[in-house]
Kinemage of the C-alpha trace (Angstrom):
@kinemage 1
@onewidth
@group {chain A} dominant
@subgroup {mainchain}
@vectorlist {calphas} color= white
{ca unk a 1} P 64.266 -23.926 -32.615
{ca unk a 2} L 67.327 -23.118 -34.432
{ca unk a 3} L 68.750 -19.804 -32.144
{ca unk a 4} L 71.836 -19.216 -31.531
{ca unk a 5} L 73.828 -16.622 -30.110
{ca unk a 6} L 75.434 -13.533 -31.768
{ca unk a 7} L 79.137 -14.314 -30.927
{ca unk a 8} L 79.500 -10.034 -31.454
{ca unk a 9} L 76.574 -8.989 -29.035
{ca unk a 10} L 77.089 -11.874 -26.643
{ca unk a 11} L 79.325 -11.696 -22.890
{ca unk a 12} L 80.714 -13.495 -20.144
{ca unk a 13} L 79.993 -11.531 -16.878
{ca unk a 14} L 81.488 -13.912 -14.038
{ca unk a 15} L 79.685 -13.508 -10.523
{ca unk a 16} L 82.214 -15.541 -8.024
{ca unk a 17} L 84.006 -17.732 -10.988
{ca unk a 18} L 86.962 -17.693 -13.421
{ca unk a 19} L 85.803 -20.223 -16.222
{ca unk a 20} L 86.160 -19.866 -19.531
{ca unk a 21} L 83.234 -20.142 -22.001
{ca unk a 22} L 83.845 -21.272 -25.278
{ca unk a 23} L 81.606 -20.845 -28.609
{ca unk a 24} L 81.099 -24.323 -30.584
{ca unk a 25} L 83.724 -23.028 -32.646
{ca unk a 26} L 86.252 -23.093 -29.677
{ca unk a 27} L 86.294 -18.772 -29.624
{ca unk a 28} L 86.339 -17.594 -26.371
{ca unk a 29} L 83.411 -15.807 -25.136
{ca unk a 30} L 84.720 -12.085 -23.930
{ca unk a 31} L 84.566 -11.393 -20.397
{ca unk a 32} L 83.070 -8.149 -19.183
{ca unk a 33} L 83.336 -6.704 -15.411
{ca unk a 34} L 79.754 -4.638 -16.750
{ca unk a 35} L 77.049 -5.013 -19.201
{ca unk a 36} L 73.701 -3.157 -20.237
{ca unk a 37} L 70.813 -4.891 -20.417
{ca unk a 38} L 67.502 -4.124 -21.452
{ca unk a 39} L 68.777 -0.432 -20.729
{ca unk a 40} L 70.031 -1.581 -17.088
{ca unk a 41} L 73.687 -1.732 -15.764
{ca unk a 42} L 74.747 -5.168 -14.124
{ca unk a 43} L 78.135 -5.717 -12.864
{ca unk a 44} L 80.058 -8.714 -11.504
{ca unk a 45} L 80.596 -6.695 -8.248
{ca unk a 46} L 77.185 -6.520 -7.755
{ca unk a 47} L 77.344 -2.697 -7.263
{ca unk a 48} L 73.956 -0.787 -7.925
{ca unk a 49} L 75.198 2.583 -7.094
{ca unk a 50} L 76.070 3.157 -11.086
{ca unk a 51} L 72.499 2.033 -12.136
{ca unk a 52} L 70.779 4.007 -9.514
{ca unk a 53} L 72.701 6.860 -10.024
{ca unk a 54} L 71.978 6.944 -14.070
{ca unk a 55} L 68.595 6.663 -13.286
{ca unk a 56} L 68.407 9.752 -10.855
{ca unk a 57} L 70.785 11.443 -13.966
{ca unk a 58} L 67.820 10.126 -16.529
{ca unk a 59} L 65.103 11.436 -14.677
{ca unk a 60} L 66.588 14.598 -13.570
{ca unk a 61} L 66.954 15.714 -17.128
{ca unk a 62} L 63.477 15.128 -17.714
{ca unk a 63} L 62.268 17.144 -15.027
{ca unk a 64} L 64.371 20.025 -16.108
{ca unk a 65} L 63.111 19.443 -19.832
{ca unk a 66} L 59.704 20.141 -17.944
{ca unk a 67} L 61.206 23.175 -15.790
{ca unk a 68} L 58.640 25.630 -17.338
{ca unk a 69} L 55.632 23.576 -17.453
{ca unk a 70} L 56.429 22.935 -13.448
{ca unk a 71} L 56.566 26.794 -12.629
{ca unk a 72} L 54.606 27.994 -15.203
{ca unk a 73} L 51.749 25.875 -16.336
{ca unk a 74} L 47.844 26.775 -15.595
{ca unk a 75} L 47.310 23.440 -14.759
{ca unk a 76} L 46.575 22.674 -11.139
{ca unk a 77} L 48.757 21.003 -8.053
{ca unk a 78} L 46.642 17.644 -8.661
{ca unk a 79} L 47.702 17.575 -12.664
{ca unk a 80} L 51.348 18.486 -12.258
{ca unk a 81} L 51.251 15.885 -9.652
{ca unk a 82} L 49.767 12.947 -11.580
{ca unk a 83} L 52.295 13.844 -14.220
{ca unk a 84} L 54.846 13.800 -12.006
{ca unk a 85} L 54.067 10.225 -11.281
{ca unk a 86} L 53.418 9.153 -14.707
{ca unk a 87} L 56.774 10.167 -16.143
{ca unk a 88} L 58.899 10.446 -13.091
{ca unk a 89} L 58.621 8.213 -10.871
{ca unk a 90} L 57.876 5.278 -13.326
{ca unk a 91} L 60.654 6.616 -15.077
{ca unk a 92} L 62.803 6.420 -11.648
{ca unk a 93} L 61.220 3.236 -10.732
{ca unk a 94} L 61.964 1.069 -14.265
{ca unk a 95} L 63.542 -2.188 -13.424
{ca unk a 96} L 64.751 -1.556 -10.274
{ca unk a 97} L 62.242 -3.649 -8.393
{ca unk a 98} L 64.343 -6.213 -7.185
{ca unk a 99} L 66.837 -4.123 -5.806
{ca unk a 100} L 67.988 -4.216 -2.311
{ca unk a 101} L 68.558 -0.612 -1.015
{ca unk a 102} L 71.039 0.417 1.507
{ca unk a 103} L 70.283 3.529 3.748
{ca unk a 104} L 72.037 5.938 1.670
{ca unk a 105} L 70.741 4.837 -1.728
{ca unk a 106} L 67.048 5.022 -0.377
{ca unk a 107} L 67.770 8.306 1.215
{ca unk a 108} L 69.089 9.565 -2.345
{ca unk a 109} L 65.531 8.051 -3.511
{ca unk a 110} L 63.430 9.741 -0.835
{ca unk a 111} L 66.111 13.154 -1.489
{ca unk a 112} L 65.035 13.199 -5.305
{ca unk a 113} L 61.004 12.635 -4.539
{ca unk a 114} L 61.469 15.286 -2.548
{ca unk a 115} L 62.967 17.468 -4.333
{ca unk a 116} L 60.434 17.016 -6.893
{ca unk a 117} L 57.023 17.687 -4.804
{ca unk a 118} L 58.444 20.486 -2.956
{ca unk a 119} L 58.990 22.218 -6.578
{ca unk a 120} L 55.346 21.545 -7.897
{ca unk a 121} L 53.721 22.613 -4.395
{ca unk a 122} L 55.569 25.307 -3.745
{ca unk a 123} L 57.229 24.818 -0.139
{ca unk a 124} L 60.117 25.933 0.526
{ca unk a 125} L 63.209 23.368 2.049
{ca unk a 126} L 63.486 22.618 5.646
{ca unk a 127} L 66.632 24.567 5.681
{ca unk a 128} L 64.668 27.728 5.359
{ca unk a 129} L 61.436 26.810 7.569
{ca unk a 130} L 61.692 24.190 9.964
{ca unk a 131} L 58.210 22.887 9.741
{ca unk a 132} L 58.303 21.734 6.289
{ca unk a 133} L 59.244 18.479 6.927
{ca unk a 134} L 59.239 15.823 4.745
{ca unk a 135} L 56.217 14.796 6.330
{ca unk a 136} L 54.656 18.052 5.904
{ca unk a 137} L 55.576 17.826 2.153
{ca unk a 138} L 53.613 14.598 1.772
{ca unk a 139} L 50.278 15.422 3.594
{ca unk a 140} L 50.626 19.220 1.492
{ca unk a 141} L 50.805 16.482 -1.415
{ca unk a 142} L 48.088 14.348 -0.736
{ca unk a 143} L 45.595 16.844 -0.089
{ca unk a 144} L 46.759 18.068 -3.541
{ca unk a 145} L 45.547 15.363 -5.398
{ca unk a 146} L 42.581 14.866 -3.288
{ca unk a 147} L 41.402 18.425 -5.122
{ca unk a 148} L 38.873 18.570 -7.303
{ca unk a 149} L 39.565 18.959 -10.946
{ca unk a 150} L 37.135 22.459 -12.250
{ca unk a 151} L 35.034 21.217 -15.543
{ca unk a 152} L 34.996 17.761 -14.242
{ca unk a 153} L 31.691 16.132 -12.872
{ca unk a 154} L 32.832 12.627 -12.061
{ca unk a 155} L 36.547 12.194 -10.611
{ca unk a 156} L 38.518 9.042 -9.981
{ca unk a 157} L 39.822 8.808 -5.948
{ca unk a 158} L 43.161 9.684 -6.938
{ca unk a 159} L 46.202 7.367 -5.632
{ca unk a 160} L 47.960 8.515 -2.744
{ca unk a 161} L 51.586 10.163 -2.886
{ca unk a 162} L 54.104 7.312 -0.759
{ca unk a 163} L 57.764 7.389 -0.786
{ca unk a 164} L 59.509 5.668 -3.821
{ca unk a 165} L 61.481 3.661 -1.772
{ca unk a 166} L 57.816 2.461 0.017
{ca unk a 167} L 56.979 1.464 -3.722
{ca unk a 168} L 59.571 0.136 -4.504
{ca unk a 169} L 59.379 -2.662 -0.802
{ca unk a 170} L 55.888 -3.310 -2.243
{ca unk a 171} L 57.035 -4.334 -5.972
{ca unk a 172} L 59.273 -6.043 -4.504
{ca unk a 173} L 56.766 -8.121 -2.195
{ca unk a 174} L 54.368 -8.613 -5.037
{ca unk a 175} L 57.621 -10.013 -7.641
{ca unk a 176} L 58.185 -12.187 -4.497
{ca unk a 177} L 54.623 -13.368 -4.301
{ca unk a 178} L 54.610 -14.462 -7.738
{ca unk a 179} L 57.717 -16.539 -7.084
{ca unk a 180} L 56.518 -18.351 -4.570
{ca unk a 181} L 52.869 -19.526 -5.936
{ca unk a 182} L 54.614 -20.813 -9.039
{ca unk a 183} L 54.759 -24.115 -9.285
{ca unk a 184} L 57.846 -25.800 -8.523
């Protein structure tokens, strides 16, 4: 086909080897402990932490870019919340489907998501009243977007509110899925 591969914009990033690869020209390729890809972090260590954390980062600027529409927008519980989702947590979710989450990283997840839905519906932390648990916070949610929209005749059902770290399980299954039905 005639490609070949930008000796500036290409890199070596060795997972469990020391080689050496060479360009036809015999120039070494550099070696890099980290590279971005397609906007995503990858590192020989195989450390996620950095690219989950600079995705929380991303999508918490966002949300305060949106700080006044959140407390002081006319639109109702349902909207906010579908936006939410839309930008959000597809922004939060972007290529990080085939992640394997520890206990801490999907508590950071389910921390942020939070966060987020207690702000839009109004509840107050568990810290200051013990029954708004996190379970509280979703069902408070999901009746939310279960309202109905004034002006509207016909509605869609809209999609439940799950944890992000729930969403993420089931991309995950799905990717796998795909993997396996393809031919060999």
């Amino acid at each position: 086909y005639g490609l070949s591969l930008h000796q500036g914009k290409t890199v070596h990033l060795p997972l469990y080897s020391d080689k050496t690869i060479l360009f036809p020209d015999g120039s070494r390729l550099k070696k890099t402990e980290e590279v971005t890809y397609l906007g995503c972090a990858i590192s020989s260590t195989l450390n996620h932490n950095r690219e989950i954390n600079g995705c929380l980062r991303a999508c918490m600027a966002v949300w305060k870019r949106l700080g006044v529409f959140w407390k002081k927008s006319n639109c109702s519980r349902r909207t906010k919340l579908t936006i939410y989702n839309a930008l959000i947590n597809s922004k939060l979710l972007y290529a990080l489907d085939s992640l394997q989450l520890t206990k801490a990283q999907e508590n950071k997840f389910r921390t942020f998501q939070l966060k987020g839905l207690r702000q839009i519906c109004k509840i107050k932390t568990t810290f200051v009243d013990r029954r708004n648990t996190n379970d509280f916070v979703f069902k408070i949610a999901n009746n939310a977007m279960k309202e109905r929209v004034p002006g509207k005749r016909k509605q869609k059902p809209a999609k439940p509110i799950i944890p992000t770290t729930q969403t993420l399980k089931k991309r995950a299954q799905t990717y796998m899925g795909h993997l396996l039905r393809e031919p060999r």
